[in-house]
C-alpha positions in Angstrom: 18.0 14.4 0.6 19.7 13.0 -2.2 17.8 11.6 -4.7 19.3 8.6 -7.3 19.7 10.2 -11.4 17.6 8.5 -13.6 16.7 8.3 -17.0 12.8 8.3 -17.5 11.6 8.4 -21.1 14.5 11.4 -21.9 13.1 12.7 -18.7 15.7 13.0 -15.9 15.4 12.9 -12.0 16.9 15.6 -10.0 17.7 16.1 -6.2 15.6 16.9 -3.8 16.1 20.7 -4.4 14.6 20.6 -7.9 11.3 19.5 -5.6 10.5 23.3 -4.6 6.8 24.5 -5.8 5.9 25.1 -9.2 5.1 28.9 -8.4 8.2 29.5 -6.9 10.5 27.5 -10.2 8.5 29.8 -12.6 9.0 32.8 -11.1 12.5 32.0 -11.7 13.1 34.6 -14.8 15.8 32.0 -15.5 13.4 29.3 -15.5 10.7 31.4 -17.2 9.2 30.2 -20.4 7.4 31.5 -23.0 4.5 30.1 -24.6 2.4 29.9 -27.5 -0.9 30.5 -28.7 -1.6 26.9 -29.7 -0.1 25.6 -26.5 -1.7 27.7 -24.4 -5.0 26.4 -26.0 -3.8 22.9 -25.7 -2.7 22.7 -22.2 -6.7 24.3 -21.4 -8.2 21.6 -23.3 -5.8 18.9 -21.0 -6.8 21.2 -18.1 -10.4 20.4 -18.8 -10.6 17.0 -19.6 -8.8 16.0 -16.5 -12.0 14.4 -15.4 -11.4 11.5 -17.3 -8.5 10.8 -15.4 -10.6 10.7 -12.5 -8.4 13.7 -11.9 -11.9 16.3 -11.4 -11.2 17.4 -7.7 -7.7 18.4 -8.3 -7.2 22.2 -8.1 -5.0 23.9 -11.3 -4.7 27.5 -11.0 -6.3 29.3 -13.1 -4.3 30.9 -16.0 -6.6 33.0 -18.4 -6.8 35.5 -15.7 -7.9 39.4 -16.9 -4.6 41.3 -18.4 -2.9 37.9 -18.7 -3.2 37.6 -22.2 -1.6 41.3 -22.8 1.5 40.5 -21.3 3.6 37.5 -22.3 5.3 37.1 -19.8 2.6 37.3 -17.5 0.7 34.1 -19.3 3.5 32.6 -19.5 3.8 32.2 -15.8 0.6 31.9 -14.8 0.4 28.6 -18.0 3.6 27.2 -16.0 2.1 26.9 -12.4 -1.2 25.8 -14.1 0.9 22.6 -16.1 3.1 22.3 -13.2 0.2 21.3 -10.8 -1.2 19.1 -13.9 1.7 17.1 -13.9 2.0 16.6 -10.1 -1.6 15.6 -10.6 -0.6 13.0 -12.9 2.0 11.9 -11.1 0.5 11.5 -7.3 -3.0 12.6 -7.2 -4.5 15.0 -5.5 -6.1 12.8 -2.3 -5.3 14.1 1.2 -2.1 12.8 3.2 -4.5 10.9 5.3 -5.4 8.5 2.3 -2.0 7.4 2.4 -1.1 7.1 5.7 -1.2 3.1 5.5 0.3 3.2 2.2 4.0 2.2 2.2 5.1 2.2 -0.9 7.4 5.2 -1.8 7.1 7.3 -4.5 10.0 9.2 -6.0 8.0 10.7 -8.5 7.6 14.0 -6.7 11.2 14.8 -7.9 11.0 14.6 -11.1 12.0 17.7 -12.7 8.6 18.5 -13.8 10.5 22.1 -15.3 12.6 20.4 -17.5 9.1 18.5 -18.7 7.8 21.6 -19.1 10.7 22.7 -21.2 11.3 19.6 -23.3 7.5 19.7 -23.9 7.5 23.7 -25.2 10.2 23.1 -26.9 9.0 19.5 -28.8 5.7 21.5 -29.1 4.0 18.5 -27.7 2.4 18.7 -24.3 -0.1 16.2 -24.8 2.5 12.9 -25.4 4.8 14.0 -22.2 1.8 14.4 -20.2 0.9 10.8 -21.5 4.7 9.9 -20.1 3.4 10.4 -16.7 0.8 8.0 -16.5 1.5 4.5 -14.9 3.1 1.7 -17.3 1.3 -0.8 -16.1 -1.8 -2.3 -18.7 -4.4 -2.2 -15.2 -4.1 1.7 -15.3 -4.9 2.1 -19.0 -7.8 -0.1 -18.9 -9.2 1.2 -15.7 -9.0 4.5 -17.3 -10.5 3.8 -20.2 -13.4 1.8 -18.1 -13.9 5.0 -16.3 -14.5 7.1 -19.3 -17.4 5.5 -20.0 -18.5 3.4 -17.0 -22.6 5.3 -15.8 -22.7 3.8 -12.6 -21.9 5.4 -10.2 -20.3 3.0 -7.6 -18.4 1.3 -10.2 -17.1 4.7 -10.9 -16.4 5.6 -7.3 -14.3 2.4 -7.7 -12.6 2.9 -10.6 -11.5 6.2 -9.4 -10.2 5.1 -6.0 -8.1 2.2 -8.0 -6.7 4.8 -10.5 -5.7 6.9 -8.0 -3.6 4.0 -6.1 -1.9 3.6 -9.3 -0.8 7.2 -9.0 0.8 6.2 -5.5 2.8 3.3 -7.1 6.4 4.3 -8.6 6.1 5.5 -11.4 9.2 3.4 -12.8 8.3 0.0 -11.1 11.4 -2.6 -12.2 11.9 -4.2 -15.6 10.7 -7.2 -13.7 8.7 -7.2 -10.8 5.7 -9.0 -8.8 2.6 -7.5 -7.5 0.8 -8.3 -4.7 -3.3 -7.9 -5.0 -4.6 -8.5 -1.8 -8.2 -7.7 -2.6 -7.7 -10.1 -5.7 -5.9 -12.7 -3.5 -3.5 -12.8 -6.6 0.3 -12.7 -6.8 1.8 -11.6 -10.7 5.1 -11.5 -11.4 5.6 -8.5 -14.3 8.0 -8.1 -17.1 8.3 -5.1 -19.0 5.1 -4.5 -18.7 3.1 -7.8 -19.2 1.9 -9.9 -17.3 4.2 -13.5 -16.9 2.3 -15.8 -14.7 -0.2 -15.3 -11.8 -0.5 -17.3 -8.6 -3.2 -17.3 -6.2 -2.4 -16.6 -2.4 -4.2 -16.1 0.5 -3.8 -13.0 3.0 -4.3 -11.7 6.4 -7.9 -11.5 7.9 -10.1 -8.6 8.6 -8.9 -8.1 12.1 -5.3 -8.7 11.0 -4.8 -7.1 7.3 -1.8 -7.7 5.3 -0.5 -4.2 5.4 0.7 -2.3 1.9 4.5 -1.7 1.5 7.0 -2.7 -0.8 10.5 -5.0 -0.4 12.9 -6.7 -2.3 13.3 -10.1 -3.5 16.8 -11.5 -3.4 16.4 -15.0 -3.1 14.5 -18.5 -1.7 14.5 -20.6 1.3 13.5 -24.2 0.7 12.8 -26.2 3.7 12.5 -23.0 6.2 12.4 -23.0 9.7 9.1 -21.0 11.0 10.4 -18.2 13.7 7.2 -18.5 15.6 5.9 -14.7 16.8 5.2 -14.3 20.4 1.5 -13.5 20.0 0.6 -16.9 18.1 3.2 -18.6 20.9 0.5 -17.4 23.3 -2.5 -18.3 21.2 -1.6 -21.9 22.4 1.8 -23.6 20.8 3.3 -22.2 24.3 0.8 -24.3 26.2 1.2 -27.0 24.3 4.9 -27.2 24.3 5.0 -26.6 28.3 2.0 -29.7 28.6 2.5 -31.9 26.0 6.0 -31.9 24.9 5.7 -35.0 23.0 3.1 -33.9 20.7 4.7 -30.8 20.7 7.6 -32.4 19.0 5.5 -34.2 16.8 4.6 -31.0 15.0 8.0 -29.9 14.8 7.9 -27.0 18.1 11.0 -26.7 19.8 12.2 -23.8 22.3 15.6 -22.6 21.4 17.5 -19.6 23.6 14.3 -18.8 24.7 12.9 -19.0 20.7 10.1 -21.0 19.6 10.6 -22.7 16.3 9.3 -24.9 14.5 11.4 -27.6 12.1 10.7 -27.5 8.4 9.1 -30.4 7.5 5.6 -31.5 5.7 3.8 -29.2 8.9 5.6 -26.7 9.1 3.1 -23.5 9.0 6.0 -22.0 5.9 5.3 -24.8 4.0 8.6 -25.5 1.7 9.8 -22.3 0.6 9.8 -18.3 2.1 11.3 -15.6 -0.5 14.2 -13.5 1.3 12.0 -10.3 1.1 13.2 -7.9 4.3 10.7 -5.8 5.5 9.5 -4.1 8.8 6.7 -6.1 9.2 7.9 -9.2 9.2 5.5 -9.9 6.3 7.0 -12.9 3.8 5.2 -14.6 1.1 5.8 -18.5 1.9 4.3 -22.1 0.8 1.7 -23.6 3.1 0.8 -27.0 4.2 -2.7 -25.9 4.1 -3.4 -26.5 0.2 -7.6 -26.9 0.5 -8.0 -23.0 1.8 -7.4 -22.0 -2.1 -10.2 -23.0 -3.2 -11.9 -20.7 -1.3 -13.1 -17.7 -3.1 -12.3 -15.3 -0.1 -8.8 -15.9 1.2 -8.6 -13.9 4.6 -7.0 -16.5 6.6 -3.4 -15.7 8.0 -2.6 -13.3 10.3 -1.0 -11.1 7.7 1.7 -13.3 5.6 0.7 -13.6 2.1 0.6 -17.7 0.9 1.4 -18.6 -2.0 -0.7 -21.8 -3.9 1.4 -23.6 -5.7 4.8 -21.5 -4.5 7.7 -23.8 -5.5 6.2 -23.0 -9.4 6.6 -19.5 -8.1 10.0 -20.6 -6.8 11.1 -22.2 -10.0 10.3 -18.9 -12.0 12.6 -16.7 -9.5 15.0 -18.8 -9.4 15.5 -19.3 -13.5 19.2 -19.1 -14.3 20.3 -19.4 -11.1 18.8 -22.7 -9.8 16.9 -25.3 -12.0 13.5 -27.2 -11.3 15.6 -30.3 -10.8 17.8 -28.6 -8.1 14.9 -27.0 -6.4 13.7 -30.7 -6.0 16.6 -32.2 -4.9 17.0 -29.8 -1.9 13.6 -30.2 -1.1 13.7 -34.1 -0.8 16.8 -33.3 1.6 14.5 -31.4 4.1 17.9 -29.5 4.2 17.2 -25.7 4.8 18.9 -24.3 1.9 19.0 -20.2 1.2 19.4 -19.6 -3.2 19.8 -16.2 -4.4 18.4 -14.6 -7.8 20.2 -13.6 -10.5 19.0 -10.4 -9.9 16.8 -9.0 -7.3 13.6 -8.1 -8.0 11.1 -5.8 -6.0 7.9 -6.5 -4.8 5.1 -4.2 -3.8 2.0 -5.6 -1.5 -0.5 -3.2 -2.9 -4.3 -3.0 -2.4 -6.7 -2.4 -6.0 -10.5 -3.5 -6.1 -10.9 -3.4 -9.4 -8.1 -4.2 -12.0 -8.3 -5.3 -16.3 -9.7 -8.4 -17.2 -10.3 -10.3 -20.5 -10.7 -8.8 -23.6 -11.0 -5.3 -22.3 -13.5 -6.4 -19.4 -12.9 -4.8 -15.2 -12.9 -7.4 -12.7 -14.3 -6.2 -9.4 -13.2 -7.2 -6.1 -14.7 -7.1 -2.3 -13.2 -4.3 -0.7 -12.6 -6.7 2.3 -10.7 -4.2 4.3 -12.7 -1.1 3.9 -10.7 0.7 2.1 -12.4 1.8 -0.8 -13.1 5.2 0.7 -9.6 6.3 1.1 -10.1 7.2 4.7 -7.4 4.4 5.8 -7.8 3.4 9.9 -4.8 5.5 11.6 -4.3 2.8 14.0 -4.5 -1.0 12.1 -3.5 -3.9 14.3 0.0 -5.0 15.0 0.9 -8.1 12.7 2.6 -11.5 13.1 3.3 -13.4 10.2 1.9 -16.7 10.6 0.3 -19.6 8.3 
């Protein structure tokens, strides 16, 4: 596999070959380094206050081993797995591959050259700041972590460690400019460069239907969509009630084309005004809604796994600076035309899960972990989903 060269912090990305275990790399007498006194002393105090990166149950090898400290060379390699399996920690966490199995968002960290860390770091003599490189950018994680330091109780801990470890599952490199999905918050944020710009409240799928977590990308708006209606909500009823009562069928905008059912944009159309061009395999958008009162709601599990958007042409607007302006976006939208605009430049999205995340002046907010999630034993088999209002 081929992986994309990027430049992290001085830190580059390597193919997929450069992802062979850390045992194997240091036994490499070309990749073999030598270590000092101090750093050896160093990387045992990171080894041992791993804890307060919620980081406790990870394994590290153990690297003061009798005879070790005799022979050089021996330390040496025995220091270099030990860092090694430190700095995957950092980077994805030590959970089991079940955790993740309904977490779609990708993660190139794994192939980062954690040997060249190591090198750069021997060589800088400082293995504490690019060990600090490999935390998440984003403010939650910092916070979080500093919460968990000194947090006593135990469930809030629990929490806090669950969340800091989904932050480990997020790229590490997430876009100069991106938005983030909270389902458990019911929040969407669009990020830049690390701060937060604006935050809009949305409302996501219901217990039996969840809104799954994945990542897409963001090229663009439709104002004035059509609503592809999914075959399971077609049998829910708006099949019945176009084959009985056409006429109010076409009241609310249902029509059957080529064997699709559709629905015309309008005031009631289930999209409300606007859908972001977001591909994805589950057919999950974020979209406007005609149903403005459910935001007031301090639980929003209403849709069958879409994520809307309160107040979404505001969220429009934003996206769209410098390629449309506000008073375009409201011209098309008094057309009722359906009109597609593109972004100046794409942005991703990730439709991530975190029950607790930073608040005001250094505060946690804690959420309902209204998908049972919190224990990291994700259900193997979660319900199919339709997008739907």
């Amino acid at each position: 596999m081929k992986i994309c060269i990027a430049l992290l912090s001085g830190f580059l990305f390597a193919s997929a070959a450069l992802a062979q275990s850390a045992d194997q790399r240091a036994d490499d007498p070309q990749n073999h380094l030598i270590w000092t006194e101090s750093q050896i002393i160093q990387l045992q105090q990171l080894v041992d206050t791993r804890a307060s990166e919620a980081l406790a149950h990870c394994n590290i090898s153990d690297f003061s081993q009798p005879n070790s400290a005799s022979d050089p060379y021996r330390r040496s390699r025995l220091a270099s797995v030990a860092a090694n399996e430190l700095m995957q920690a950092y980077l994805e966490g030590c959970s089991p591959a079940s955790a993740r199995a309904k977490w779609h968002i990708g993660s190139d960290d794994r192939y980062i050259d954690t040997q060249q860390l190591l090198m750069k770091a021997l060589l800088h003599d400082d293995l504490a700041g690019y060990f600090d490189a490999l935390r998440p950018r984003n403010p939650h994680y910092k916070a979080l972590r500093a919460a968990y330091s000194t947090e006593s109780d135990e469930e809030k801990r629990a929490t806090l460690a669950v969340n800091l470890e989904r932050w480990r599952w997020m790229r590490l490199v997430m876009g100069e400019k991106y938005l983030l999905v909270n389902a458990a918050s019911f929040e969407v944020t669009l990020w830049e460069n690390d701060r937060a710009i604006n935050s809009w409240p949305v409302i996501v799928g219901k217990t039996t239907s969840p809104t799954p977590v994945f990542e897409a990308t963001v090229s663009g708006v439709i104002l004035n969509p059509w609503w592809e209606i999914p075959t399971s909500i077609v049998a829910e009823g708006i099949g019945s009630l176009v084959r009985n009562n056409p006429a109010a069928a076409r009241r609310k905008g249902y029509v059957v084309q080529n064997g699709r059912y559709r629905q015309r944009p309008g005031p009631g159309n289930a999209l409300g005004q606007m859908k972001l061009v977001m591909p994805n395999p589950y057919s999950i958008y974020l979209h406007d809604t005609p149903n403005k009162e459910r935001f007031s709601e301090a639980v929003r599990t209403f849709s069958h796994g879409c994520i809307r958007v309160g107040n979404a042409i505001d969220l429009d607007k934003t996206l769209l600076e410098g390629s449309a302006t506000p008073a375009q976006v409201d011209a098309i939208l008094a057309s009722r035309k359906t009109t597609k605009l593109s972004l100046l430049k794409p942005i991703p999205v990730y439709i991530a899960y975190f029950t607790a995340e930073a608040g005001e002046g250094g505060s946690i907010r804690y959420f309902p972990d209204i998908y049972k999630r919190d224990s990291l034993k994700l259900a193997q088999n979660e319900p199919r989903l339709d997008c739907a209002a």
